[in-house]
mmCIF file of the N, C-alpha and C atoms, coordinates in Angstrom:
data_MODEL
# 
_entry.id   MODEL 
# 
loop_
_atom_site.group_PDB 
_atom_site.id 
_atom_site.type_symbol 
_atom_site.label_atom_id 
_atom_site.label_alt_id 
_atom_site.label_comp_id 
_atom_site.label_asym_id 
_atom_site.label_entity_id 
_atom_site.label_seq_id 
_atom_site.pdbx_PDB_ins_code 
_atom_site.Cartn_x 
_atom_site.Cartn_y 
_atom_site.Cartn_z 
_atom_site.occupancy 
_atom_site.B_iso_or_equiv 
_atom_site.pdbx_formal_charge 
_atom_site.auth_seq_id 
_atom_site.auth_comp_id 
_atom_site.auth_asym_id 
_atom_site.auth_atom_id 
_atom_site.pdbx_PDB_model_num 
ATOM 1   N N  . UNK A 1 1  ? 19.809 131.210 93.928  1.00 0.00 ? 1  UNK A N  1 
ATOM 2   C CA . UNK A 1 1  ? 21.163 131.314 93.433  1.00 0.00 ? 1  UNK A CA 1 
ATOM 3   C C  . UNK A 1 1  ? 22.086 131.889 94.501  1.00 0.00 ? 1  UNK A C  1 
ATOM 4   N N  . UNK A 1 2  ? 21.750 132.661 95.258  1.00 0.00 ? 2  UNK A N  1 
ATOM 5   C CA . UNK A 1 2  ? 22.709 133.581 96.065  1.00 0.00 ? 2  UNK A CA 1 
ATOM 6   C C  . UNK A 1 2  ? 22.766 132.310 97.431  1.00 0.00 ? 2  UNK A C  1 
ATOM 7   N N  . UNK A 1 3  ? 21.619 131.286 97.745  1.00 0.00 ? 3  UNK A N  1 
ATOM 8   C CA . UNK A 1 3  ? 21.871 130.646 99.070  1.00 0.00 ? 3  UNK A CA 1 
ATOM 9   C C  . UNK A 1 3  ? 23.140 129.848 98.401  1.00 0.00 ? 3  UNK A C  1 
ATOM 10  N N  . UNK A 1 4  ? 23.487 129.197 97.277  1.00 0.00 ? 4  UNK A N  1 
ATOM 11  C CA . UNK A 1 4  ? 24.262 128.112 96.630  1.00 0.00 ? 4  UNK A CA 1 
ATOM 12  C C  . UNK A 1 4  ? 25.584 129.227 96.600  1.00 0.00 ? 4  UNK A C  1 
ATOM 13  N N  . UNK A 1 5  ? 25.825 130.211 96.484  1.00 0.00 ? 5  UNK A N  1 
ATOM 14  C CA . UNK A 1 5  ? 26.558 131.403 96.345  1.00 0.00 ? 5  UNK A CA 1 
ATOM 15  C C  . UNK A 1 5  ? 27.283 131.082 97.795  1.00 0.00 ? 5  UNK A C  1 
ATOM 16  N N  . UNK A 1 6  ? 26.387 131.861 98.612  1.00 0.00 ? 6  UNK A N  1 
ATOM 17  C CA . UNK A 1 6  ? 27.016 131.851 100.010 1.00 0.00 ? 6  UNK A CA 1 
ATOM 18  C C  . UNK A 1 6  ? 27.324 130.291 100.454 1.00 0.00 ? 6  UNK A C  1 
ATOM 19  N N  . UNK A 1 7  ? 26.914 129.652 100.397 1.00 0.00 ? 7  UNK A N  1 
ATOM 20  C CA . UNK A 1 7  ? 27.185 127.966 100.532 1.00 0.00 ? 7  UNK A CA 1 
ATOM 21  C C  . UNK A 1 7  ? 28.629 127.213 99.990  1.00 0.00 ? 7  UNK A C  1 
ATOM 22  N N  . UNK A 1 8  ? 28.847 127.593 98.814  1.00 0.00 ? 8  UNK A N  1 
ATOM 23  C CA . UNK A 1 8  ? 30.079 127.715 98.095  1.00 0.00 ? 8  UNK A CA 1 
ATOM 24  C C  . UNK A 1 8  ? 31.170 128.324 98.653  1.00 0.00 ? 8  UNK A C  1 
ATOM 25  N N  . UNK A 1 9  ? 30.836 130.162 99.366  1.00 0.00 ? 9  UNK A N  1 
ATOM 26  C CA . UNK A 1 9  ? 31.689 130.678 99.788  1.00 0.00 ? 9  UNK A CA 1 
ATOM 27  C C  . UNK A 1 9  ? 32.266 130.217 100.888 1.00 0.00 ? 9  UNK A C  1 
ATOM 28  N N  . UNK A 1 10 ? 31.250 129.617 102.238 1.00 0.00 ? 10 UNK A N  1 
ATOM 29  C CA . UNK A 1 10 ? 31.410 128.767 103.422 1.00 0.00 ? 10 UNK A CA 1 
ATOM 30  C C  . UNK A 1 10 ? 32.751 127.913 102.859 1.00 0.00 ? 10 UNK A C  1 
ATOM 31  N N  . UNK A 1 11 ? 32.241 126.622 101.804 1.00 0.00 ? 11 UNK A N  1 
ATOM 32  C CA . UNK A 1 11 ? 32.999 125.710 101.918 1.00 0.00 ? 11 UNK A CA 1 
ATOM 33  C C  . UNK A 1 11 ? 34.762 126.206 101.501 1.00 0.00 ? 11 UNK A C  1 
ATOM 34  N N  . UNK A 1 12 ? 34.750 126.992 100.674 1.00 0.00 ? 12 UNK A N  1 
ATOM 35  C CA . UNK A 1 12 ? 35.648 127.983 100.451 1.00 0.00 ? 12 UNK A CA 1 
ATOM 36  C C  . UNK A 1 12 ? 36.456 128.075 101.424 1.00 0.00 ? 12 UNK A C  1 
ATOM 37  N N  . UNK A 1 13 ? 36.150 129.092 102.346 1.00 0.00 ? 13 UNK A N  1 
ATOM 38  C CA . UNK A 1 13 ? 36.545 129.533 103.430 1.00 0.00 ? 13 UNK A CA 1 
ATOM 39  C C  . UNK A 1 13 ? 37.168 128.940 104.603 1.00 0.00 ? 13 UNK A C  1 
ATOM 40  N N  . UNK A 1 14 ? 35.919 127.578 104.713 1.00 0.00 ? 14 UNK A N  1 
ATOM 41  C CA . UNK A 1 14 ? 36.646 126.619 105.214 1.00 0.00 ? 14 UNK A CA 1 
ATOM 42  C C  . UNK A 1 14 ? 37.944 125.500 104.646 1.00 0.00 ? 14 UNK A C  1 
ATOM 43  N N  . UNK A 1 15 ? 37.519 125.093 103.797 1.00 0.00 ? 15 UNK A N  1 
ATOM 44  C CA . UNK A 1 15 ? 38.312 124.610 103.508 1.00 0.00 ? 15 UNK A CA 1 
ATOM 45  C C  . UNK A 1 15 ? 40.373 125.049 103.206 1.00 0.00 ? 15 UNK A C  1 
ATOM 46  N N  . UNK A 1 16 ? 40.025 126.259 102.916 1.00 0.00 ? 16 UNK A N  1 
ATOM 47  C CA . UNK A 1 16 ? 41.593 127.336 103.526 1.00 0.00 ? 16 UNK A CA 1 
ATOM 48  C C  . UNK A 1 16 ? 41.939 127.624 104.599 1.00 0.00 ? 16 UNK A C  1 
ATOM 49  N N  . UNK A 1 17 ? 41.103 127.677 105.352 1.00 0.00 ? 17 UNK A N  1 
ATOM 50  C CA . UNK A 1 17 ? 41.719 127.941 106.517 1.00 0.00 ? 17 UNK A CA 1 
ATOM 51  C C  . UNK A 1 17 ? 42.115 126.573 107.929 1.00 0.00 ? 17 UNK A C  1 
ATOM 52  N N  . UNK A 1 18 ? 41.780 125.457 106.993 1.00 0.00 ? 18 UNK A N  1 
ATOM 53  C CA . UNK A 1 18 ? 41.939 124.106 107.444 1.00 0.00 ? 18 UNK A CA 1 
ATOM 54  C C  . UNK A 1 18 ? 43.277 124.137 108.650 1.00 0.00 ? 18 UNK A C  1 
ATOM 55  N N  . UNK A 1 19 ? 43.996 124.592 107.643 1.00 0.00 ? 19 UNK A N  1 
ATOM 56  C CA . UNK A 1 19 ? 45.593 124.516 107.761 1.00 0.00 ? 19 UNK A CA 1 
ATOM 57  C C  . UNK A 1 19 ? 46.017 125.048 108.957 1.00 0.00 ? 19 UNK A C  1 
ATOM 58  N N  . UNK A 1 20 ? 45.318 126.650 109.471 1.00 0.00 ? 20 UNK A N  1 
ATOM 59  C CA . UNK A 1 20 ? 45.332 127.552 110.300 1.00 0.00 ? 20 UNK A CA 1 
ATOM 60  C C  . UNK A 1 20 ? 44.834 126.449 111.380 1.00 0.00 ? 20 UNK A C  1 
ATOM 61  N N  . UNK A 1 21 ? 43.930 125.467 111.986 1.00 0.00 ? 21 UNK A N  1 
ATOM 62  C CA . UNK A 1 21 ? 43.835 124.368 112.798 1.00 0.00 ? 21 UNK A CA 1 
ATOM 63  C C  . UNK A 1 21 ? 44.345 123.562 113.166 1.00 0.00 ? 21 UNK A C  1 
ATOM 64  N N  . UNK A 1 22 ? 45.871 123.832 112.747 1.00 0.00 ? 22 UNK A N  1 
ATOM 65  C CA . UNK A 1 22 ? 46.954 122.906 113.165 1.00 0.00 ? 22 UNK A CA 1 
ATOM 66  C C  . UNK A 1 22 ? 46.729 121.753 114.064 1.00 0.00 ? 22 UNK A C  1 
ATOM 67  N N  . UNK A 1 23 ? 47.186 120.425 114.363 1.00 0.00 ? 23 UNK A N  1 
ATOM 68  C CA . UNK A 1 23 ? 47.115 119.200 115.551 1.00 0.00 ? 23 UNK A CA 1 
ATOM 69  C C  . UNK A 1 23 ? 48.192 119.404 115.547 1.00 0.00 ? 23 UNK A C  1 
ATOM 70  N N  . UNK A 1 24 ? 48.904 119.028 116.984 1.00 0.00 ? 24 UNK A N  1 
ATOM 71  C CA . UNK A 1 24 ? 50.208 118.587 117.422 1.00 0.00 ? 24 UNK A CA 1 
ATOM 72  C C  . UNK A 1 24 ? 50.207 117.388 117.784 1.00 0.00 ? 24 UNK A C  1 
ATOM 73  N N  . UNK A 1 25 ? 49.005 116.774 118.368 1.00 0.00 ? 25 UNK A N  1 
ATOM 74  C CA . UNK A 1 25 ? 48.745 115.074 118.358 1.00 0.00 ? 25 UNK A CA 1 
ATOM 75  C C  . UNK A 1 25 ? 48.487 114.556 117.440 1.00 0.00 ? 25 UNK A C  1 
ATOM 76  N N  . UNK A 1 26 ? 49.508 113.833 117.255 1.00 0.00 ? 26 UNK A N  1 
ATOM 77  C CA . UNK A 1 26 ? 50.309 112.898 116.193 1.00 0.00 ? 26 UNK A CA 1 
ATOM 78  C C  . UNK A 1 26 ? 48.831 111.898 115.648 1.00 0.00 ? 26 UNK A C  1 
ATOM 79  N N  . UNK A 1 27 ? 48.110 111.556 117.085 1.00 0.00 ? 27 UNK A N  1 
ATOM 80  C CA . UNK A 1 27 ? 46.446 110.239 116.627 1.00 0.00 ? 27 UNK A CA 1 
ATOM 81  C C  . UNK A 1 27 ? 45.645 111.260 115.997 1.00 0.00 ? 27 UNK A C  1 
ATOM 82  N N  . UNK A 1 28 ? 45.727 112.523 116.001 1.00 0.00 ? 28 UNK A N  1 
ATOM 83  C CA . UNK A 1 28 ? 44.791 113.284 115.800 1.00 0.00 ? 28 UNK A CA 1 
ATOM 84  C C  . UNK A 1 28 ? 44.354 113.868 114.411 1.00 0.00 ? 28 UNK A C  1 
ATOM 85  N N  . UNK A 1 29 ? 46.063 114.422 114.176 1.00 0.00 ? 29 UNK A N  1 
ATOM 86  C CA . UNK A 1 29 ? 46.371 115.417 112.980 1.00 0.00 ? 29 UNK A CA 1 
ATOM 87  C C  . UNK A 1 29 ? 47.022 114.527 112.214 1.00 0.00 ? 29 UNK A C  1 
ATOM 88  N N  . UNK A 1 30 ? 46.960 114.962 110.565 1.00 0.00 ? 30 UNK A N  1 
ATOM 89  C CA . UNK A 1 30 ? 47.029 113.970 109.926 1.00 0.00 ? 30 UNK A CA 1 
ATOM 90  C C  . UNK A 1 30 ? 48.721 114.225 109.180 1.00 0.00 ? 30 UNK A C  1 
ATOM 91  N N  . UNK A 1 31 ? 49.175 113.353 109.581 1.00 0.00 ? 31 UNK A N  1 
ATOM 92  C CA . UNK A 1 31 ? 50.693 113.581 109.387 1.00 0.00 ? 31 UNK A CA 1 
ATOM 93  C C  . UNK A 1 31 ? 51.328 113.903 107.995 1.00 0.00 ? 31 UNK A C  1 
ATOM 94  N N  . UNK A 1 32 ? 50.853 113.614 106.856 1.00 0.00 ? 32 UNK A N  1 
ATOM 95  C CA . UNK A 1 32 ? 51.169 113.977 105.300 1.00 0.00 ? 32 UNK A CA 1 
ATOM 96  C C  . UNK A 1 32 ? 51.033 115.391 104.981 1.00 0.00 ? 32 UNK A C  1 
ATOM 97  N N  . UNK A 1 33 ? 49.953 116.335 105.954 1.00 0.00 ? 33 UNK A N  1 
ATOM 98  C CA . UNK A 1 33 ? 49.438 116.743 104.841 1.00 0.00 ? 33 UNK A CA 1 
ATOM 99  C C  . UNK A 1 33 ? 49.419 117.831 106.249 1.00 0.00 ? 33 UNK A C  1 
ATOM 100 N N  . UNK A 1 34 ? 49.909 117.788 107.650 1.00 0.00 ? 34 UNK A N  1 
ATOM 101 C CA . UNK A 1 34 ? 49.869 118.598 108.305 1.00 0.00 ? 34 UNK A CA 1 
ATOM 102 C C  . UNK A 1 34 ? 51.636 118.788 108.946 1.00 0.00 ? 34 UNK A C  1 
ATOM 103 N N  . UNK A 1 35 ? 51.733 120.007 108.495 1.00 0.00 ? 35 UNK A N  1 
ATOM 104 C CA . UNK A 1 35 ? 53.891 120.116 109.006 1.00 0.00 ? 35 UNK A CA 1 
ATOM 105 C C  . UNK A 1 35 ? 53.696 120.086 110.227 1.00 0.00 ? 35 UNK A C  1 
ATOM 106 N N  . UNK A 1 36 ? 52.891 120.740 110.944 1.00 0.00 ? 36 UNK A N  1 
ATOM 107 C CA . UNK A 1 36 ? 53.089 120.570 112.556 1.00 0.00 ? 36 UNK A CA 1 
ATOM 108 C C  . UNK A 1 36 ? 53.154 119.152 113.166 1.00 0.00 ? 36 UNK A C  1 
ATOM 109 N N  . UNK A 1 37 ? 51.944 118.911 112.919 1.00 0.00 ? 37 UNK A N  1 
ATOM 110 C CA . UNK A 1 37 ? 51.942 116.981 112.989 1.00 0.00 ? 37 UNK A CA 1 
ATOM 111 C C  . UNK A 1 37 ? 53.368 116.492 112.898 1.00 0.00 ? 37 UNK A C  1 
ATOM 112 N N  . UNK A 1 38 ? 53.238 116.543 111.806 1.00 0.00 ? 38 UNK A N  1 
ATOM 113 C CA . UNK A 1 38 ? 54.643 115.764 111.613 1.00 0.00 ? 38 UNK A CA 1 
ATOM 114 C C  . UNK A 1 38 ? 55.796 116.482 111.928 1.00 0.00 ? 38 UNK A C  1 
ATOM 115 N N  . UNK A 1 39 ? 56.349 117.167 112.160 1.00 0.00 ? 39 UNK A N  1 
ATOM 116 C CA . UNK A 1 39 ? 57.563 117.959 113.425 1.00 0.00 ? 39 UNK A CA 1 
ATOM 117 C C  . UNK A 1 39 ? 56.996 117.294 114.550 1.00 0.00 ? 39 UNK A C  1 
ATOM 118 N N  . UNK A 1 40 ? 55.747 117.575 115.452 1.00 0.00 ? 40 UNK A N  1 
ATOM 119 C CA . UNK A 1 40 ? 55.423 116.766 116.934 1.00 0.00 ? 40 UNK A CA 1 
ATOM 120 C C  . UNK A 1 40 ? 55.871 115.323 116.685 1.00 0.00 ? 40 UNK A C  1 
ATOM 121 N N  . UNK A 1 41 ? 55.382 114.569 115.892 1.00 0.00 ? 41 UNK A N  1 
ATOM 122 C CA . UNK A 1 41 ? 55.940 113.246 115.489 1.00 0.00 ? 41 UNK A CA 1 
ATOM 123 C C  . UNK A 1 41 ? 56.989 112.978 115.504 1.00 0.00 ? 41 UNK A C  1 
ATOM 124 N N  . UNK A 1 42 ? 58.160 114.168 115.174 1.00 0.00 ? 42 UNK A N  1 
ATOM 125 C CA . UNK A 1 42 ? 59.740 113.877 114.731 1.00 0.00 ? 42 UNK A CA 1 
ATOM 126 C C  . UNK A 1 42 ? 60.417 113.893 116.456 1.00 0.00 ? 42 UNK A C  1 
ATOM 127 N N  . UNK A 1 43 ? 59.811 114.569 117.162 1.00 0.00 ? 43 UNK A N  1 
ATOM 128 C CA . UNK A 1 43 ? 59.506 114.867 118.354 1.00 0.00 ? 43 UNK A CA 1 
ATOM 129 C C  . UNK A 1 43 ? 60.109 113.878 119.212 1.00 0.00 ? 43 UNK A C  1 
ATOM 130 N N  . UNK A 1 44 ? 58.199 113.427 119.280 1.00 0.00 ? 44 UNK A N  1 
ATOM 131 C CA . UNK A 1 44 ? 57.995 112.126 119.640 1.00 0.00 ? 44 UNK A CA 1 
ATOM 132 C C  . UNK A 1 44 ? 58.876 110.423 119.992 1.00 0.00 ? 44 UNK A C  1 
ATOM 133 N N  . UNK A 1 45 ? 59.446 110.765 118.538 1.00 0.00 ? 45 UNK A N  1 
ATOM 134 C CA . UNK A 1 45 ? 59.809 109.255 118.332 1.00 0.00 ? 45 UNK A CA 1 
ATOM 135 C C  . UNK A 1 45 ? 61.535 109.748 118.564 1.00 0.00 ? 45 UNK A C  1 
ATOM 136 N N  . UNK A 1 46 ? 62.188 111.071 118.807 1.00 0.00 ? 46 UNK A N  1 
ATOM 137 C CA . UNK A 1 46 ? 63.400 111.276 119.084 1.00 0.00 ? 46 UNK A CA 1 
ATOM 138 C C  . UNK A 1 46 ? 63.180 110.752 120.565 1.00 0.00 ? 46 UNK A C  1 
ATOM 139 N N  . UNK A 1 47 ? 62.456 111.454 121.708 1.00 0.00 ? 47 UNK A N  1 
ATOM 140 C CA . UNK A 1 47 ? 62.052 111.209 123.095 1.00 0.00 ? 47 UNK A CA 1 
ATOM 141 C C  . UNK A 1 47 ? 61.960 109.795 123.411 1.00 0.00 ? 47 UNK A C  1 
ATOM 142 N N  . UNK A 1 48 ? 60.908 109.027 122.422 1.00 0.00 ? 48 UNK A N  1 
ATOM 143 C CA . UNK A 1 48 ? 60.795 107.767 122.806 1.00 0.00 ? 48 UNK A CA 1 
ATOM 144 C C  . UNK A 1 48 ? 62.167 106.862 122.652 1.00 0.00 ? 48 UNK A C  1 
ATOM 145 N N  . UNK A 1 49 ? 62.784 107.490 121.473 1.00 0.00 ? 49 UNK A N  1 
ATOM 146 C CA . UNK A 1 49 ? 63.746 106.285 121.090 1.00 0.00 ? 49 UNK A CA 1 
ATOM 147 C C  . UNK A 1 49 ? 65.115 106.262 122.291 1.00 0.00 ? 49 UNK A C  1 
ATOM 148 N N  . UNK A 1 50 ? 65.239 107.974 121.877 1.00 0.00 ? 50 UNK A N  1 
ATOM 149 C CA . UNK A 1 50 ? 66.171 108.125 123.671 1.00 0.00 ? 50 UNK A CA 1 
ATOM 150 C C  . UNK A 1 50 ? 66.040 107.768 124.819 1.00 0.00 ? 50 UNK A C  1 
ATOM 151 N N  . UNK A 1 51 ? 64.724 106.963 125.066 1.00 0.00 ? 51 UNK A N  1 
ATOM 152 C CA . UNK A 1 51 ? 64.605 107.059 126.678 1.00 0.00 ? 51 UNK A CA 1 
ATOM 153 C C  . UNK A 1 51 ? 64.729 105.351 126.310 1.00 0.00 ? 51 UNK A C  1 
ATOM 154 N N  . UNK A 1 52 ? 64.718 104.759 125.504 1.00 0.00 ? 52 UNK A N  1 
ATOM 155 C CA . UNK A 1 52 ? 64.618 103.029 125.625 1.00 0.00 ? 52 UNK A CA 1 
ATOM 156 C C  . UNK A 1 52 ? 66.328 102.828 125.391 1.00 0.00 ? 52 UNK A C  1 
ATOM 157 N N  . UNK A 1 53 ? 67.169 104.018 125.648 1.00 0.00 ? 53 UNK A N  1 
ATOM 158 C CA . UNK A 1 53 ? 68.938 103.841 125.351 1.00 0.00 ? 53 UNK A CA 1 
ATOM 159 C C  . UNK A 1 53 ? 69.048 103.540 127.136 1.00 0.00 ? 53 UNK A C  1 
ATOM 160 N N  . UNK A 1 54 ? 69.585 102.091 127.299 1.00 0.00 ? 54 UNK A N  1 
ATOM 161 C CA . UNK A 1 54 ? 70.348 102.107 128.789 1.00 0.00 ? 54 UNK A CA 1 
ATOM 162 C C  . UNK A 1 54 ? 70.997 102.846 129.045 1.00 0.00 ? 54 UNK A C  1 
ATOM 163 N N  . UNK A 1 55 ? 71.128 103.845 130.466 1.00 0.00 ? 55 UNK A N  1 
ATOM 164 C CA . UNK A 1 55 ? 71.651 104.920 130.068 1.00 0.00 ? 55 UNK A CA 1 
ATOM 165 C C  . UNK A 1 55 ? 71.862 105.990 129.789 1.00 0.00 ? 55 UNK A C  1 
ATOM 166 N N  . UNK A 1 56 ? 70.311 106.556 129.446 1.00 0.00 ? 56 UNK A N  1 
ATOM 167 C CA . UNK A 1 56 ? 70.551 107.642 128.382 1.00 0.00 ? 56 UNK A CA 1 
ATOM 168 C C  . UNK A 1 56 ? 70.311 108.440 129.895 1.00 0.00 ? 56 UNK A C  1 
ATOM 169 N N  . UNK A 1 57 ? 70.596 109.891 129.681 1.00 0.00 ? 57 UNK A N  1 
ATOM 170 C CA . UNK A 1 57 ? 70.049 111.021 130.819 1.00 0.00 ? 57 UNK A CA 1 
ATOM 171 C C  . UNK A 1 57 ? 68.800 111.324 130.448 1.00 0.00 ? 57 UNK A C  1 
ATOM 172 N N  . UNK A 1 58 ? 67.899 110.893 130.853 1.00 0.00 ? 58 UNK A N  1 
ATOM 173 C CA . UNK A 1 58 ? 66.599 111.486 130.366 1.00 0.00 ? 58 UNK A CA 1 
ATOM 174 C C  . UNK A 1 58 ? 65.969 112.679 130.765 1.00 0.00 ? 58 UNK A C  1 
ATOM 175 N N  . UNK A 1 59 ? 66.920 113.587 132.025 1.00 0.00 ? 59 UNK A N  1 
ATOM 176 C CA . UNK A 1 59 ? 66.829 114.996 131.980 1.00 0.00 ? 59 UNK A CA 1 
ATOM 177 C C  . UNK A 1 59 ? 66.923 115.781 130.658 1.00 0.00 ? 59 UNK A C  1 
ATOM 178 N N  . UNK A 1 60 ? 68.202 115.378 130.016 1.00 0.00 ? 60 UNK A N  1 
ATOM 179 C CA . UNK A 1 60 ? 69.030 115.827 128.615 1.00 0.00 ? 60 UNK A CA 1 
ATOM 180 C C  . UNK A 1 60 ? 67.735 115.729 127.823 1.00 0.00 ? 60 UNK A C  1 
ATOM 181 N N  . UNK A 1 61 ? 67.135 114.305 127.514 1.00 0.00 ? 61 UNK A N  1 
ATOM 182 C CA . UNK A 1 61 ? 66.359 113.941 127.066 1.00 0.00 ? 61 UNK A CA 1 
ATOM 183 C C  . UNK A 1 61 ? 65.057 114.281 126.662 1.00 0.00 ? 61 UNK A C  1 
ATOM 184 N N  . UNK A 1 62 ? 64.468 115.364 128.117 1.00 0.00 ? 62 UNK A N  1 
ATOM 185 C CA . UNK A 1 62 ? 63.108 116.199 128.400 1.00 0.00 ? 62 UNK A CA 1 
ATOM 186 C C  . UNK A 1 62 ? 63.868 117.666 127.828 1.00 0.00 ? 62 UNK A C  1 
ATOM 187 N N  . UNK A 1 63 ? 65.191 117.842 127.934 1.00 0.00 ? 63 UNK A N  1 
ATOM 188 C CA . UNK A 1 63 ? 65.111 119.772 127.551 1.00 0.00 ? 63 UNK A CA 1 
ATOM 189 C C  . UNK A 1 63 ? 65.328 119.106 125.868 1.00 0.00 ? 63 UNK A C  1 
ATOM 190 N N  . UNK A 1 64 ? 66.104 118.484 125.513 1.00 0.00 ? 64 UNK A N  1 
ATOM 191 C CA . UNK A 1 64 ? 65.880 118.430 123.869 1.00 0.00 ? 64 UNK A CA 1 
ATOM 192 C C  . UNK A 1 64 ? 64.387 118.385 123.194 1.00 0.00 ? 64 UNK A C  1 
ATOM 193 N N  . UNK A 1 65 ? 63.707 117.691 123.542 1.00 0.00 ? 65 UNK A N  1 
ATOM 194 C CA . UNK A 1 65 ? 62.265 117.373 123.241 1.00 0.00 ? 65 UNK A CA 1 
ATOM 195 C C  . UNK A 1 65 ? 61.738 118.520 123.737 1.00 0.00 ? 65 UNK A C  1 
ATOM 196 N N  . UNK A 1 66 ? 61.696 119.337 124.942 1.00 0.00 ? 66 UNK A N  1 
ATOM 197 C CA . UNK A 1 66 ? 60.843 120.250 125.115 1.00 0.00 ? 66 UNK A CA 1 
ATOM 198 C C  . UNK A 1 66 ? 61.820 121.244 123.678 1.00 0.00 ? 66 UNK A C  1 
ATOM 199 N N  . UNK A 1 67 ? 62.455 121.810 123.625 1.00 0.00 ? 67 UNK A N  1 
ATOM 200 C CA . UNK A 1 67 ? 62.992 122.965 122.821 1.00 0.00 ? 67 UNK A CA 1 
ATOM 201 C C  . UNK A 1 67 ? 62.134 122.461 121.527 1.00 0.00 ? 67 UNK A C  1 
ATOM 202 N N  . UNK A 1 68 ? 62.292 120.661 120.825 1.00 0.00 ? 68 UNK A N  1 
ATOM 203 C CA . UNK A 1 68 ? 62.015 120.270 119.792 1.00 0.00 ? 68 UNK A CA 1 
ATOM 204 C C  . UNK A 1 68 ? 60.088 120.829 119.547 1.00 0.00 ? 68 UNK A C  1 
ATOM 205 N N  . UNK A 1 69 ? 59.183 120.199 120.911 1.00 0.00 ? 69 UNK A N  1 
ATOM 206 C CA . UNK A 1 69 ? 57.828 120.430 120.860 1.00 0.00 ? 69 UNK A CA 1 
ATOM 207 C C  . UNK A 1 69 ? 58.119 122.471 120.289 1.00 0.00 ? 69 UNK A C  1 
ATOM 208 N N  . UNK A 1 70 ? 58.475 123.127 121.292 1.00 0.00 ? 70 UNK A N  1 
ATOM 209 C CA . UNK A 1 70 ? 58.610 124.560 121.455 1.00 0.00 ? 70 UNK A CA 1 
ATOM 210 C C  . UNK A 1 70 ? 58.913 125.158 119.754 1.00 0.00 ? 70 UNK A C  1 
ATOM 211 N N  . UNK A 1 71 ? 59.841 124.707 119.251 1.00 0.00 ? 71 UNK A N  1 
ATOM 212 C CA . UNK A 1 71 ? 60.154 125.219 117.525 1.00 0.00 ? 71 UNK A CA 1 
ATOM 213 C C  . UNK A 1 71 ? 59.175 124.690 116.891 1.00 0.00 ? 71 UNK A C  1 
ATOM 214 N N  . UNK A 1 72 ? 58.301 123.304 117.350 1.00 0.00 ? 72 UNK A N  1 
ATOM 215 C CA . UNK A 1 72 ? 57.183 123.159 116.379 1.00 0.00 ? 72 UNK A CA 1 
ATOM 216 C C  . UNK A 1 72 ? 55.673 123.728 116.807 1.00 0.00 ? 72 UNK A C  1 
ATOM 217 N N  . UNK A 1 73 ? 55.975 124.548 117.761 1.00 0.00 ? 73 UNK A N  1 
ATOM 218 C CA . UNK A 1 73 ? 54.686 125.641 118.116 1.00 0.00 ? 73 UNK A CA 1 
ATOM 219 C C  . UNK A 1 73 ? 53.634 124.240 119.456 1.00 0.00 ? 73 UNK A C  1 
ATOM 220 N N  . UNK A 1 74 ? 54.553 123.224 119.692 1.00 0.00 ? 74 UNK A N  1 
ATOM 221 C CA . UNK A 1 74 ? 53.370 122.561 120.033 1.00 0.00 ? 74 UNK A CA 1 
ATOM 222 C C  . UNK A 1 74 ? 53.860 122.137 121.583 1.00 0.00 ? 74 UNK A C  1 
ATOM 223 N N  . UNK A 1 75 ? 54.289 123.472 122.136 1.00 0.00 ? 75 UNK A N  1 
ATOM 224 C CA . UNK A 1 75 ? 55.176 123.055 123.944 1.00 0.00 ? 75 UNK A CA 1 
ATOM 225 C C  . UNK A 1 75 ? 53.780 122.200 124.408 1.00 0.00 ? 75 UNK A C  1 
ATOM 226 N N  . UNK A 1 76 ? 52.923 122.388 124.821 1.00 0.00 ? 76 UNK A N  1 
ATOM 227 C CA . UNK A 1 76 ? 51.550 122.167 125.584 1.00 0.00 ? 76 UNK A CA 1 
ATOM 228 C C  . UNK A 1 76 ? 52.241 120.631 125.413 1.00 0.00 ? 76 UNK A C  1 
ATOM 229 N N  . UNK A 1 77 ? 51.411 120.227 124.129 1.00 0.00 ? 77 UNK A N  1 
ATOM 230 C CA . UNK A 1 77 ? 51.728 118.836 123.946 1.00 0.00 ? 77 UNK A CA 1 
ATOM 231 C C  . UNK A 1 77 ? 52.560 117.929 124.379 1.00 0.00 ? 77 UNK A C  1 
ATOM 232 N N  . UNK A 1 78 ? 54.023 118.855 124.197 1.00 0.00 ? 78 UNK A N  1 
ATOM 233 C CA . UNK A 1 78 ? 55.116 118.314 124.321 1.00 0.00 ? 78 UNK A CA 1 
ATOM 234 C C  . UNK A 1 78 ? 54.938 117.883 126.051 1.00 0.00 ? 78 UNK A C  1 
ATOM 235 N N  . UNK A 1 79 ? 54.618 118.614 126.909 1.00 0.00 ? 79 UNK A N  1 
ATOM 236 C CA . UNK A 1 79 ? 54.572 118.815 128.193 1.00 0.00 ? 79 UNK A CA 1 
ATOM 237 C C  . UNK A 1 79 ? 53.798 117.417 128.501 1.00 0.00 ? 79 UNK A C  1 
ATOM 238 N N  . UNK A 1 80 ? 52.754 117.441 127.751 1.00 0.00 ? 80 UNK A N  1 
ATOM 239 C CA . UNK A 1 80 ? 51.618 116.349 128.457 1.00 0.00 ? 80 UNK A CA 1 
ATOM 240 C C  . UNK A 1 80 ? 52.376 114.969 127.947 1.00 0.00 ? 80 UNK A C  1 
ATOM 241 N N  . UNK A 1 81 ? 53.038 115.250 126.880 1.00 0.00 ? 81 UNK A N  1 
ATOM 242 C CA . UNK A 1 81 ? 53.570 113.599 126.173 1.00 0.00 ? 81 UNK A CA 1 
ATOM 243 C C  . UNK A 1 81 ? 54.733 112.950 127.179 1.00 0.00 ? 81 UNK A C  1 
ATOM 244 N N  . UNK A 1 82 ? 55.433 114.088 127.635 1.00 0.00 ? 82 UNK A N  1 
ATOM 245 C CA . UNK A 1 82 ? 56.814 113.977 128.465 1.00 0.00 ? 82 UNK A CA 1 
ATOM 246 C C  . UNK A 1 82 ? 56.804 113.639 129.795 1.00 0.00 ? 82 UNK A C  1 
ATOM 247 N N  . UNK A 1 83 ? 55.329 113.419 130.055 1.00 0.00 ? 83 UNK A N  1 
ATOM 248 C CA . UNK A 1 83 ? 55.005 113.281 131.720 1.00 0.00 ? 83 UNK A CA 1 
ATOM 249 C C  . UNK A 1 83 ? 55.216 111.721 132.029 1.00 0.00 ? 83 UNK A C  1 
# 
């Protein structure tokens, strides 16, 4: 009884603290059901859509997106996506 006890408590445990494992990669983390995900995503597709504008400054372009990655806790990412 007590191994099914502690076994229970594991899945418990894990399963709450899921959340605390945040992804910032968008292929990775699952976008419904993770806010970070999806902020990196909102990210993402601001950067991409700005840089396909003839035109656009895409200096302007890298400090908006970096500040955007940075408020969603996910600069690293942002850094490697922006290269």
């Amino acid at each position: 009884m007590k191994h099914y006890a502690l076994v229970a408590a594991a899945a418990m445990f894990v399963s709450m603290s899921s959340a605390a494992f945040a992804e910032c990669d968008t292929h990775k983390g699952d976008r419904d059901t993770d806010k970070q995900t999806a902020c990196s995503e909102k990210c993402e597709d601001a950067f991409t859509s700005g840089k396909q504008h003839y035109g656009s400054n895409v200096d302007k372009l890298k400090q908006e997106a970096a500040a955007c990655f940075e408020k969603c806790g996910c600069a690293e990412h942002g850094a490697q996506y922006m290269k």
